[in-house]
C-alpha positions in Angstrom: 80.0 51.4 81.8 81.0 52.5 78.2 78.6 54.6 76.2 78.0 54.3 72.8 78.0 57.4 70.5 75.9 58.4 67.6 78.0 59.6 64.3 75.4 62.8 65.0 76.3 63.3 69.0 80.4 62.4 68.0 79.9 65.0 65.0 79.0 67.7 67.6 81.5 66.7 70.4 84.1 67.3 67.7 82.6 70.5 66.7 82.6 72.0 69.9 86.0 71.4 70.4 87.1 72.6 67.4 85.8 75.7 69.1 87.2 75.2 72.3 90.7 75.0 70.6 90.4 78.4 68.8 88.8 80.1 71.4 88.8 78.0 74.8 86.1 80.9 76.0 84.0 79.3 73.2 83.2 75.1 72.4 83.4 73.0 75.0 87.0 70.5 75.4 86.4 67.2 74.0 85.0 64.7 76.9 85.1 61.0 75.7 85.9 59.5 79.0 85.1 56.1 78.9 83.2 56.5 75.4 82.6 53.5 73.3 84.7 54.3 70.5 85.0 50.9 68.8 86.2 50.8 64.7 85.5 54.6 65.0 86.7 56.9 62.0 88.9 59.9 63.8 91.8 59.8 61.3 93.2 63.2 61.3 90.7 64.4 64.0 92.2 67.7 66.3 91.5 65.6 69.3 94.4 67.7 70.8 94.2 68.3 75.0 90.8 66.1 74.7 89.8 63.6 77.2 89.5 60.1 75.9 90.5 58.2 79.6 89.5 54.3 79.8 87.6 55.2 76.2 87.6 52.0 73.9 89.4 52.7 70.8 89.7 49.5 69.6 89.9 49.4 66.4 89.7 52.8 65.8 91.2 54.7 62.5 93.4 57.7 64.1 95.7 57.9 61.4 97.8 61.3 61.3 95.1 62.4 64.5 96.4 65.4 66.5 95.9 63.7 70.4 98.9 66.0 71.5 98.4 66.3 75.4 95.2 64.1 75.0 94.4 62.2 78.1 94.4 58.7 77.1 95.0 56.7 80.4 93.4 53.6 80.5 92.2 53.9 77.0 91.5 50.7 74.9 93.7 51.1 71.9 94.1 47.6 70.4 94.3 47.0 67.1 93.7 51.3 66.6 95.6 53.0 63.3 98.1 55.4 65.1 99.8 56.3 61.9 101.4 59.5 61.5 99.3 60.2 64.6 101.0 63.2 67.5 100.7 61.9 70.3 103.2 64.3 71.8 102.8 64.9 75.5 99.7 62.3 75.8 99.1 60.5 78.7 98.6 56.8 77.8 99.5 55.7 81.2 97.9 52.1 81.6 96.9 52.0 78.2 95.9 49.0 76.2 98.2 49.2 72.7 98.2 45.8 72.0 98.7 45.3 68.1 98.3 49.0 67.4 100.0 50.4 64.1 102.3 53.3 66.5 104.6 53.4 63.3 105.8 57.1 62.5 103.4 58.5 65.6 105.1 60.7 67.8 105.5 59.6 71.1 107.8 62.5 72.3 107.4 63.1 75.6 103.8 60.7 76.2 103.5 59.0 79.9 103.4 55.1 78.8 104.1 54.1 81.7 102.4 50.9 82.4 101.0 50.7 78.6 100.9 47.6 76.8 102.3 47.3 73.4 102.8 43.8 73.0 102.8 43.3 69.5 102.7 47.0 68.5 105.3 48.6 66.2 107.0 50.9 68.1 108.3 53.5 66.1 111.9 54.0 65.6 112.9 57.4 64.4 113.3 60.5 66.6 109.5 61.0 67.6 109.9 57.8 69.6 112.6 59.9 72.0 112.1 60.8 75.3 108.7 58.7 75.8 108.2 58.2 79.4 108.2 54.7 79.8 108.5 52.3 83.1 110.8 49.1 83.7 108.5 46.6 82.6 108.4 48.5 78.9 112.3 49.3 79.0 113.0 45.5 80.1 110.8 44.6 76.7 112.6 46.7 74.7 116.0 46.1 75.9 114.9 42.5 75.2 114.9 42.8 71.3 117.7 45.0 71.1 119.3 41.9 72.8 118.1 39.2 70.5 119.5 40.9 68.1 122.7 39.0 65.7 125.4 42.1 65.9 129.1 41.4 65.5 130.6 45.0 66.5 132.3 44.0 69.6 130.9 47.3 71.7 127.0 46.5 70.7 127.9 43.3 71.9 129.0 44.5 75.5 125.8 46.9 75.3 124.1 43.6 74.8 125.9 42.0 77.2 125.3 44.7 80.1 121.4 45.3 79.4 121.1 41.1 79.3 119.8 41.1 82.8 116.9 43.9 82.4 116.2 42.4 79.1 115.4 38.8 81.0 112.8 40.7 83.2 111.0 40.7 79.7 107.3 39.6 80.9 107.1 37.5 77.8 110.4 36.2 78.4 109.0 32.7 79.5 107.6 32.5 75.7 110.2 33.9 74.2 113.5 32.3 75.9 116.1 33.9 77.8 119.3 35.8 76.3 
């Protein structure tokens, strides 16, 4: 069950680990597991190293956030403002990005393995490199790289030779085959 936070009681979580992250012998580390979090205001909150697992974010404004090494597995993230947000080292296993604005986050070195981000922009510059990622979200992403109309004749071969991953696409029943 999700618990629902007062701007007051959210206010002091934040304070205290503010705290925590200057002086971990001081504060107390962020815990927002399974916080109701909905439409929430965080945007540039230092949520870094805090724990936010299966919290619902939906909605939330986490624009230019710090959630470096947050733990974020599970989390309800759909439809959340993740511009500009580090997300560096986060572990979003599981998580539900569905729709969510990802575009220039940094997703160096997050776990999103088994993360949905159907519909998501996914952000395509270098803080999108080395994201830990599983079949299922290399399959989708090898999928659009596939649909894409190229006419250099080694892209096409790169096309050609991820064609079979990209048809394990889990939408690729809506979408059509390559």
């Amino acid at each position: 069950m999700q618990k629902k936070l007062t701007k007051k009681a959210l206010a002091k979580i934040l304070a205290e680990h503010a705290k925590w992250l200057d002086d971990n012998t001081t504060g107390k580390q962020a815990n927002l597991h399974r916080a109701d979090l909905t439409s929430v205001n965080l945007r540039g909150a230092n949520l870094h190293g805090a724990d936010l697992s299966e919290a619902n974010l939906s909605g939330a404004d986490l624009a230019n956030a710090d959630l470096s090494e947050a733990n974020l597995r599970e989390a309800n993230l759909r439809w959340a403002n993740l511009y500009g947000a580090d997300l560096t080292n986060a572990d979003l296993a599981n998580a539900d990005l569905r729709r969510a604005d990802l575009t220039n986050a940094d997703l160096r070195r997050a776990d999103l393995r088994g993360a949905n981000i159907d519909f998501a922009s996914w952000p395509l510059w270098c803080g999108s490199l080395d994201a830990v990622v599983n079949r299922r979200l290399f399959a989708q992403l090898a999928y659009h790289l596939c649909r894409m109309t190229v006419a250099d004749p080694e892209c096409l071969r790169a096309q050609k030779y991820l064609k079979k991953i990209a048809n394990t696409f889990h939408r690729v029943g809506e979408c059509g085959t390559v």
